[in-house]
Each structure stands twice: as C-alpha cells, then as structure tokens.
N, C-alpha and C positions, 0 to 999 in steps of 0.2 A: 869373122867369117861365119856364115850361117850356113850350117848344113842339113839336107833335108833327106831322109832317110826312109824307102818307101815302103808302105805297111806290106806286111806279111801274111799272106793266107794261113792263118793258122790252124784252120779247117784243113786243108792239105798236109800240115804237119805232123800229121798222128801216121802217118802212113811215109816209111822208110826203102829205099832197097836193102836195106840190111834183114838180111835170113833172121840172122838171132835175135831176142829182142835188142831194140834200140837204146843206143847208150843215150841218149835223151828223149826223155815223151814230149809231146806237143806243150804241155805245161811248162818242164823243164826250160824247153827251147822257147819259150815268150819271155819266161822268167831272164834268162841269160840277154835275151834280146832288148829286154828294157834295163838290163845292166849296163850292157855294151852302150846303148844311148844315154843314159843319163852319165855313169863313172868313165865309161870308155875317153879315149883320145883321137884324136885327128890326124892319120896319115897316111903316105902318098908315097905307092910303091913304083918303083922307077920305069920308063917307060918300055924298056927290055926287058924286066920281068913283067909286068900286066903285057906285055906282046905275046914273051912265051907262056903264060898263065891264059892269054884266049879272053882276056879284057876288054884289051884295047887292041889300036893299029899302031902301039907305039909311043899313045900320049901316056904320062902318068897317069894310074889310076886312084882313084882317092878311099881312104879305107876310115872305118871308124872301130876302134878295135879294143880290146881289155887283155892281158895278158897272166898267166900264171905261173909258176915256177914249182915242179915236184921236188921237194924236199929233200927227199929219200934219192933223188937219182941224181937230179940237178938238172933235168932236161924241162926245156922251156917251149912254152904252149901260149900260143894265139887264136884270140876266137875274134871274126869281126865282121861287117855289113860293108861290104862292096859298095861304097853309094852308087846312086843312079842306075845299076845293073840286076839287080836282081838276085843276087849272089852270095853267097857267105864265103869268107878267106878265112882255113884255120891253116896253122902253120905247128910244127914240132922240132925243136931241134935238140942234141945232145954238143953241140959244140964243134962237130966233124962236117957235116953235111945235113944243112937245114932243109926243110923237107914243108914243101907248101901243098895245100888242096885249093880248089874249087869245088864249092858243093851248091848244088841248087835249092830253092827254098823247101824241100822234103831230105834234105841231108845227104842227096844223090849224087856222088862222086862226078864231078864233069872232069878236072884236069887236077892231074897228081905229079909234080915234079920236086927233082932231086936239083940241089944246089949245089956250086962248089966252083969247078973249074968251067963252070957252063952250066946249061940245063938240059937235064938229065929224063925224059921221060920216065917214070913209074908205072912198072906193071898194077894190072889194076889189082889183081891180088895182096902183093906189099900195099898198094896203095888204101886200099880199103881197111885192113890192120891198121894202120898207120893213123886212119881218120877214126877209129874206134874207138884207140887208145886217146889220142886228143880228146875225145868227146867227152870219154869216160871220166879226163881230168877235170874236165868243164862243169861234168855233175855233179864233182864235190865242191866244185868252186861254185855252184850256185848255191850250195848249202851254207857256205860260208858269209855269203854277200845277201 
C-alpha cells in the first residue's frame, strides 16, 4: 500500500496559538514529521471516531503515526499525519480515558475529545494542556530518534 503524505508549510510552522512558547519550533516539528514518515506506521481510525474527531463523514480515517511511552508515569503518546487532510492526530492516554486532538499544520487545536463510554467534548482549556503536554513528550522523543 502506498501512502502519500502531503508536504507541510513549514514556513507557517514557526508560529503557534500557544501564549507560552511552543513545545516544538518549526525545526522540531519537520524533524518529528520526517520521523513519523520514514519509522512511523500505518493506521486507520474507525469510522465513528474520525466522525466525532471532524475527519471524515464516517469513512475511516487513515493515520500515519509514531508512538511513545513516559517511563516515569506510564502514560502513552501519539503523534501522527492525518493523510490526505491536512491535519496532525496526537493522542494521550493514561489508561482511564484516552484523550485524542486535532491540530492543524501550525499546532492549532481544531478538536479535543475524551474517550471512554462515548465521545466526550473537551474544553479547550484542558484541551490545550493536554496538547502541551503531548508535545512536550514528542520533544524528547525527537532527541532520541
């Protein structure tokens, strides 16, 4: 299966909605982004989540993704490239209640929901923490790779 993954303004990338600075610069985020393509993996979130995630109409969405694991806490981090959309999927969970984003190609929060017995709108203030802390995991994990 061949998948094609569409470039990224990375010109645009230097410039976040986030107040504080950004838990990845424009460097950071190409670097992760030619991770995710070349180490990352292939797959395909169900057609009721990319519905309620604002994906799709329904169909599966197809994800290209790397994931990482904090040590110290045990909670587990998804960073990925939404094919064909334009999109990044990061995802956090601690084991209770997984917790997905959409974010657009400057890190800009589109849709933040909670998992579990349904989907769960998030406020954008949890939700924004939430995509932070992901990030922030993401920037040792580039140090690594």
């Amino acid at each position: 299966m061949m998948v094609l993954i569409a470039a990224w303004p990375l010109a645009s990338l230097a410039q976040t909605s986030m107040a504080k600075r950004p838990p990845l610069s424009a460097v950071q985020l190409e670097k992760l982004v030619k991770i995710v393509q070349t180490k990352g993996k292939n797959a395909a979130l169900s057609g009721d989540v990319s519905r309620a995630l604002k994906l799709t109409d329904g169909t599966p969405a197809q994800i290209r993704e790397v994931n990482t694991i904090d040590a110290r806490t045990g909670k587990r981090y998804t960073f990925g490239l939404v094919v064909g959309r334009g999109r990044f999927l990061a995802t956090k969970s601690d084991g209770s209640s997984p917790r997905l984003f959409v974010l657009d190609e400057q890190l800009k929060l589109v849709v933040g929901m909670k998992t579990g017995f349904g989907f769960e709108p998030m406020n954008p203030p949890e939700a924004e923490a939430d995509v932070r802390d992901t990030l922030e995991q993401f920037s040792q994990f580039i140090e690594l790779n």
